[in-house]
C-alpha positions as CSV (number, residue, x, y, z in Angstrom):
1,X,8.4,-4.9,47.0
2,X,7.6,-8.0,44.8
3,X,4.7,-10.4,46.4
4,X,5.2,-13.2,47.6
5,X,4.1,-15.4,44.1
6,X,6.7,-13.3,42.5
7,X,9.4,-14.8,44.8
8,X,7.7,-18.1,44.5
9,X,7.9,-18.2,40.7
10,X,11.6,-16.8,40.3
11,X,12.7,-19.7,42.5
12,X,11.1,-21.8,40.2
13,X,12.9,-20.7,37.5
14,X,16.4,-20.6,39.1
15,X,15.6,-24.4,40.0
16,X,14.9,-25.0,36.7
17,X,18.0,-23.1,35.4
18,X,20.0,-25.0,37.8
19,X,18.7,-28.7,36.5
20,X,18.9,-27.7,32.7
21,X,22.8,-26.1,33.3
22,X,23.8,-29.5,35.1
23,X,22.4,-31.5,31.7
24,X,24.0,-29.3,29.2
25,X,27.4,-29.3,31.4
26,X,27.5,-33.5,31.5
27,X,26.7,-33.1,28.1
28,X,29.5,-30.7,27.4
29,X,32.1,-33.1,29.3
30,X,31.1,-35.7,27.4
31,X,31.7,-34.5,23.8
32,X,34.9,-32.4,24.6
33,X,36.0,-36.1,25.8
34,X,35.0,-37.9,22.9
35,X,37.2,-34.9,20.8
36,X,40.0,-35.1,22.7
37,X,40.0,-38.7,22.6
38,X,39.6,-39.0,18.9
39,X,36.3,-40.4,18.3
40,X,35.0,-37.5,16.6
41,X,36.8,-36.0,13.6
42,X,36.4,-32.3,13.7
43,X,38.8,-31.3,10.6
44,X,36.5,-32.0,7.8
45,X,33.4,-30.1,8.8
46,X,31.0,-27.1,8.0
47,X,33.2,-24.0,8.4
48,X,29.8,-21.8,8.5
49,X,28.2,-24.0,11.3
50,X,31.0,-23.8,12.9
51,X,31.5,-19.9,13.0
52,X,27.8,-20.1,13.8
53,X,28.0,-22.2,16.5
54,X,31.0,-19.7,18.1
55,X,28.5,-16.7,17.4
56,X,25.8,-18.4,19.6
57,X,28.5,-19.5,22.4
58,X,29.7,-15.5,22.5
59,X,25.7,-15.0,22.8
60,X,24.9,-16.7,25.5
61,X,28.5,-15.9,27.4
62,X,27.4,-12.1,26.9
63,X,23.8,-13.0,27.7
64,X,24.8,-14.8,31.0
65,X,27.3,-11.7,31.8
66,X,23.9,-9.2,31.6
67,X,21.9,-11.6,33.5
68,X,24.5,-11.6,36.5
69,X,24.8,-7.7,36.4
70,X,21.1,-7.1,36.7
71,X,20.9,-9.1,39.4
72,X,23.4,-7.7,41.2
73,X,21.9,-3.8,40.4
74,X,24.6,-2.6,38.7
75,X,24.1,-0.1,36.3
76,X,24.1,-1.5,32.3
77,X,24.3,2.4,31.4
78,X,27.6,2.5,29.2
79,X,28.5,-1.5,29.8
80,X,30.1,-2.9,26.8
81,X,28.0,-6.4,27.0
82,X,25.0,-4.6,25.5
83,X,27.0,-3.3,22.7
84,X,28.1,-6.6,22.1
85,X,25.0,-8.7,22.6
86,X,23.1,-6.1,19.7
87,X,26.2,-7.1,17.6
88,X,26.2,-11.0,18.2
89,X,22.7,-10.6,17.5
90,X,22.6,-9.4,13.9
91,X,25.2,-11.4,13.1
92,X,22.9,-14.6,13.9
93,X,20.1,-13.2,12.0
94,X,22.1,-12.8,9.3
95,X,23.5,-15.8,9.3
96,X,20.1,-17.4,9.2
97,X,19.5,-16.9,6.0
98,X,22.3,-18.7,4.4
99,X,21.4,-21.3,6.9
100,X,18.5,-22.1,5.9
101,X,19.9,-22.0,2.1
102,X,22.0,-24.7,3.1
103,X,19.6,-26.7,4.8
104,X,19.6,-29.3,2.4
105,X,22.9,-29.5,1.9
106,X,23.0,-30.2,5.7
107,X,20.3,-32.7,6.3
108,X,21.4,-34.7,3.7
109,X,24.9,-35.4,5.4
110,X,22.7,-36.2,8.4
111,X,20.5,-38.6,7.4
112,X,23.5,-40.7,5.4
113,X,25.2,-40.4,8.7
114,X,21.9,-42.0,10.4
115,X,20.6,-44.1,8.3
116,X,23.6,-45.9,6.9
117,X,25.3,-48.5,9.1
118,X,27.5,-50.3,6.8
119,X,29.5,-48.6,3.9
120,X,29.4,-52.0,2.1
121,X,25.4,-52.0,2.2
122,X,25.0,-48.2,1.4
123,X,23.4,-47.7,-1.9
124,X,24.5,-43.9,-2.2
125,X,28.1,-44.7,-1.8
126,X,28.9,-45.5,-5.6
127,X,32.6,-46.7,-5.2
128,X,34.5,-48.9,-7.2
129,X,34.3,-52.6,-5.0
130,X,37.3,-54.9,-7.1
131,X,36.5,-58.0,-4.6
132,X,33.2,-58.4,-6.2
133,X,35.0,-59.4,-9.8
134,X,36.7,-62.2,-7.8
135,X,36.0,-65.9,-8.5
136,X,33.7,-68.0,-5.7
137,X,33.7,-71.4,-5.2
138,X,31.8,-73.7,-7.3
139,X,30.0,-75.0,-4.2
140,X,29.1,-71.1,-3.7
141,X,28.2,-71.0,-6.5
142,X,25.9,-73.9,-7.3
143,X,23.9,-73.4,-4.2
144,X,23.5,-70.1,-5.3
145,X,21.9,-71.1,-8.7
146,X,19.9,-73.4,-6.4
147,X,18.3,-70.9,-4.6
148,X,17.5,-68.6,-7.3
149,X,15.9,-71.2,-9.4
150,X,13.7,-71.9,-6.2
151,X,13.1,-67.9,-5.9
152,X,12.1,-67.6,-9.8
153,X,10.1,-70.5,-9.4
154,X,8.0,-69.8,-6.8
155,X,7.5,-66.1,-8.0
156,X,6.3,-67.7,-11.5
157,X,3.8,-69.8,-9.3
158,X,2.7,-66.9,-7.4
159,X,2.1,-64.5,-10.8
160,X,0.3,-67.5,-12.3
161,X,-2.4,-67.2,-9.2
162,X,-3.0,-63.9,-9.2
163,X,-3.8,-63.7,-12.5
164,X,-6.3,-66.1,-11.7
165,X,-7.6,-64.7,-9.2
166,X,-7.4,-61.3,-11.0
167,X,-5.7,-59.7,-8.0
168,X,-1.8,-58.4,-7.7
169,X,0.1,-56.1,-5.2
170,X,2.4,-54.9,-8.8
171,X,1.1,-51.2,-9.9
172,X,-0.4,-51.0,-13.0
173,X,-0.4,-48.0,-13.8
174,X,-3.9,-47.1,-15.8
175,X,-4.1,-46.5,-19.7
176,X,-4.8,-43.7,-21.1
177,X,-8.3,-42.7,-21.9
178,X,-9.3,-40.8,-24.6
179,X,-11.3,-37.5,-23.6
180,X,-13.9,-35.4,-25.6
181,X,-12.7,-32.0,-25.8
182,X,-15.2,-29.3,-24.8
183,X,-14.6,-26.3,-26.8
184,X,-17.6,-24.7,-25.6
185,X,-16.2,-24.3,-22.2
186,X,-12.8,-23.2,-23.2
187,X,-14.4,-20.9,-24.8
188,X,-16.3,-19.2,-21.9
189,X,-12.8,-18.8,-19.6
190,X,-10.7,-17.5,-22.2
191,X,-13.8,-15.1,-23.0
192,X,-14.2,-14.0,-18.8
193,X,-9.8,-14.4,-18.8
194,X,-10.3,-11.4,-21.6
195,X,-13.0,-9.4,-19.5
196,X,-11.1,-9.9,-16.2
197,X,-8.1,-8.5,-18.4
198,X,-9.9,-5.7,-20.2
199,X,-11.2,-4.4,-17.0
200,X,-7.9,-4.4,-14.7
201,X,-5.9,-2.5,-17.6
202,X,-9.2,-0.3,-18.0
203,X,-8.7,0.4,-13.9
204,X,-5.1,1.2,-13.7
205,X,-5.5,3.8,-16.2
206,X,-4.5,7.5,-15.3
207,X,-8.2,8.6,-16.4
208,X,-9.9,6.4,-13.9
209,X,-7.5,7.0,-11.4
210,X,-8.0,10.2,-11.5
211,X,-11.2,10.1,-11.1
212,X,-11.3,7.5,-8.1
213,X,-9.1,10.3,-6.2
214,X,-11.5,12.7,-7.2
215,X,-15.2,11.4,-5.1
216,X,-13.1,9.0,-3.4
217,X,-13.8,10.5,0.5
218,X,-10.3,8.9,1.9
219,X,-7.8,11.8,2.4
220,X,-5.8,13.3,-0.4
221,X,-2.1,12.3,-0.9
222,X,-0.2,14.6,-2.4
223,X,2.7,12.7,-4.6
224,X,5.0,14.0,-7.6
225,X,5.4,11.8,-11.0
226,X,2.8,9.4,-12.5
227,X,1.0,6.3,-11.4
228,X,3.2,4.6,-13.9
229,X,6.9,6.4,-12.7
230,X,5.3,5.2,-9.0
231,X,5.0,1.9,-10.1
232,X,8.0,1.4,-11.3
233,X,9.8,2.6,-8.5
234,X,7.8,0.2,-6.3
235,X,9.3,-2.7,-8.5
236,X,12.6,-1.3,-8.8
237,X,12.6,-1.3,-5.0
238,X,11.4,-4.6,-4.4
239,X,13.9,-6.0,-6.7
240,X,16.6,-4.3,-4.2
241,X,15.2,-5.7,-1.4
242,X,14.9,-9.2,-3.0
243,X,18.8,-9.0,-3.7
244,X,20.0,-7.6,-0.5
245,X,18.1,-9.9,1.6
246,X,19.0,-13.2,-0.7
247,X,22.7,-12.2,-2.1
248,X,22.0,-12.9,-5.3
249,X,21.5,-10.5,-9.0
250,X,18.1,-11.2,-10.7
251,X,19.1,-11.2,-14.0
252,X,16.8,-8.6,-16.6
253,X,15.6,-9.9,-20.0
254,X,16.1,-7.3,-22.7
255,X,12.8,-6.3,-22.9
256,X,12.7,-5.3,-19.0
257,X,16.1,-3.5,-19.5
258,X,14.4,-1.9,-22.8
259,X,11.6,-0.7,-20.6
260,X,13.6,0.9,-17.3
261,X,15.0,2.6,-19.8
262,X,12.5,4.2,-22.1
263,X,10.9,7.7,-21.0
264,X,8.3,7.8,-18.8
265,X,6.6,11.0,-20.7
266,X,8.1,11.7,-24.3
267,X,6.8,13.4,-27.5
268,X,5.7,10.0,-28.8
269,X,3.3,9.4,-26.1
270,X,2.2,12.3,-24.0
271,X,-0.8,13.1,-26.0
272,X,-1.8,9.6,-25.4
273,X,-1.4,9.9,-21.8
274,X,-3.8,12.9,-21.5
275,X,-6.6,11.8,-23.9
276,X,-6.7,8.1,-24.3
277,X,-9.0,6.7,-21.7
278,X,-8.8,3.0,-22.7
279,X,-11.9,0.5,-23.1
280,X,-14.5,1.2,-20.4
281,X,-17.4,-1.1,-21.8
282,X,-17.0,-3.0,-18.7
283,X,-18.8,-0.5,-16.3
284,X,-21.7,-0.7,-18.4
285,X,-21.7,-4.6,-18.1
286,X,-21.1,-4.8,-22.3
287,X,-18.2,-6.4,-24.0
288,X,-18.8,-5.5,-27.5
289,X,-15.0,-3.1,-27.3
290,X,-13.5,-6.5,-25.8
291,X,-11.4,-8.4,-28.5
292,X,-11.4,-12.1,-28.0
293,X,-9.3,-12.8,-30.8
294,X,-6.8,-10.3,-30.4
295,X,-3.5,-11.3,-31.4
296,X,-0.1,-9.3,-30.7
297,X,1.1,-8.5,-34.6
298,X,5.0,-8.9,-34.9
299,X,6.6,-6.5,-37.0
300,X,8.2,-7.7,-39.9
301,X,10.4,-6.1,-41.9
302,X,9.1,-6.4,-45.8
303,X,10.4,-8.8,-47.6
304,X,12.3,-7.5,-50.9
305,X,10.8,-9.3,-54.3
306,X,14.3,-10.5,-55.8
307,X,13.3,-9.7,-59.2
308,X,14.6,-13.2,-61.6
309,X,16.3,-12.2,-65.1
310,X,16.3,-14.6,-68.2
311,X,19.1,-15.6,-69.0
312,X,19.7,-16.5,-72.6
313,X,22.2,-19.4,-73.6
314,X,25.4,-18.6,-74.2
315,X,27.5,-19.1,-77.0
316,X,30.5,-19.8,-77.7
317,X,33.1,-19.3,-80.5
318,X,34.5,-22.1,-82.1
């Protein structure tokens, strides 16, 4: 039996569900009489909000169905609301992604629709306005020549004074200073960036991960291919994820493509996989196998010597 606070606090809540269903209906009456009347011009909207919306009406329909069956004790044992709520409910999550995709797109047609009062005054709407080439009155027009050499006068007067008085609300924005530059400390990072690299490709080689495995006291996975074959099917599956869950292709440079492709043991390289052990200077704090200077060489095809012939001058019969 449920106590009495129980009772007392699911009261509450019915009261509560009572006052918020009597808002949403006077709200409900009053925009399906604004539609029917015509003040609100339904054919030229979103066609995803409003499939979106119709998924979240079908949601709470359902939702309000379950809620009256358990509370009459009825069994929800092969009722076809749940199967329906689960359904209605992937839907929306899926749906929230392109949402919030076109969120932009969205809150930019609210805020003109706010902010903007008059379509004469709006300075988004770029429309041609032919009644602005027409002809004024010279009275019109005289006053308004008036009034702007007042304006341009009294701005003049008020420029005058604040240079002066040194002081303006215009932004200046500030010159341009020249700066020493300290080579010393460029130096020093891109001679740490090297270490820092030197020592995380020196890690993640097969040699020292080996070893790691080996007096590490964590228990032992047992796994089939390289570190390098596992690595690449981590990326290669979270570039699937990334596509599936944004509906989009991530496009591959060549050299990406180049590399899925190549081998991950071959002739070429195996002997280097089993005894090169890379540059471990770090782990006795030395940097003397760390090149700061390295530089990636390109290679170049050589270049053929075009060998030049004399030519003698020629001569010709008479």
């Amino acid at each position: 039996m449920a106590s009495q606070e129980e009772i007392n606090l699911c009261a509450e809540y019915f009261k509560e569900i009572a006052d918020n269903t009597a808002v949403a209906r006077k709200f409900v009456e009053t925009i399906t009489a604004r539609i029917e009347n015509g003040d609100l011009d339904m054919k030229h909207g979103n066609n995803f909000l409003n499939a979106r919306n119709q998924l979240m009406a079908a949601y709470l329909t359902n939702l309000t169905r379950l809620f009256q069956i358990k509370s009459s004790g009825l069994q929800l044992e092969g009722n076809p609301v749940v199967d329906r709520l689960v359904d209605l409910r992937v839907y929306i999550e899926k749906s929230q992604k392109i949402y919030k995709k076109m969120s932009y797109q969205i809150e930019k047609i609210l805020s003109l629709g706010k902010n903007v009062t008059d379509k004469q005054n709006n300075p988004l709407a770029f429309k041609p306005a032919p009644h602005n080439l027409l002809d004024f009155d010279e009275d019109e027009d005289e006053e308004e020549d008036y009034e702007s050499n007042d304006e341009q006068n009294k701005l003049s007067k008020s420029i005058g004074t604040k240079k002066k008085t040194g002081k303006s609300n215009v932004y200046i924005p500030p010159k341009v200073a020249a700066m020493m530059y300290d080579d010393d400390e460029s130096a020093e990072i891109s001679k740490q960036k090297a270490i820092e690299k030197a020592k995380k490709r020196a890690l993640s080689s097969n040699i020292i991960q080996d070893l790691r495995r080996e007096y590490d006291e964590g228990p032992e996975e047992i796994s089939t291919g390289s570190i390098r074959k596992r690595k690449m099917e981590k990326k290669l599956n979270e570039i699937k994820e990334y596509e599936e869950d944004n509906f989009i292709r991530i496009t591959m440079s060549k050299k990406e493509k180049a590399k899925l492709k190549q081998p991950l043991t071959s002739g070429k390289n195996l002997g280097d996989e089993i005894t090169q052990f890379g540059d471990t200077s770090f782990l006795t704090a030395g940097t003397s196998g760390v090149n700061l200077n390295q530089k990636t060489k390109s290679k170049s095809k050589p270049k053929n010597k075009s060998i030049k012939k004399k030519r003698g001058k020629r001569k010709f019969r008479k």
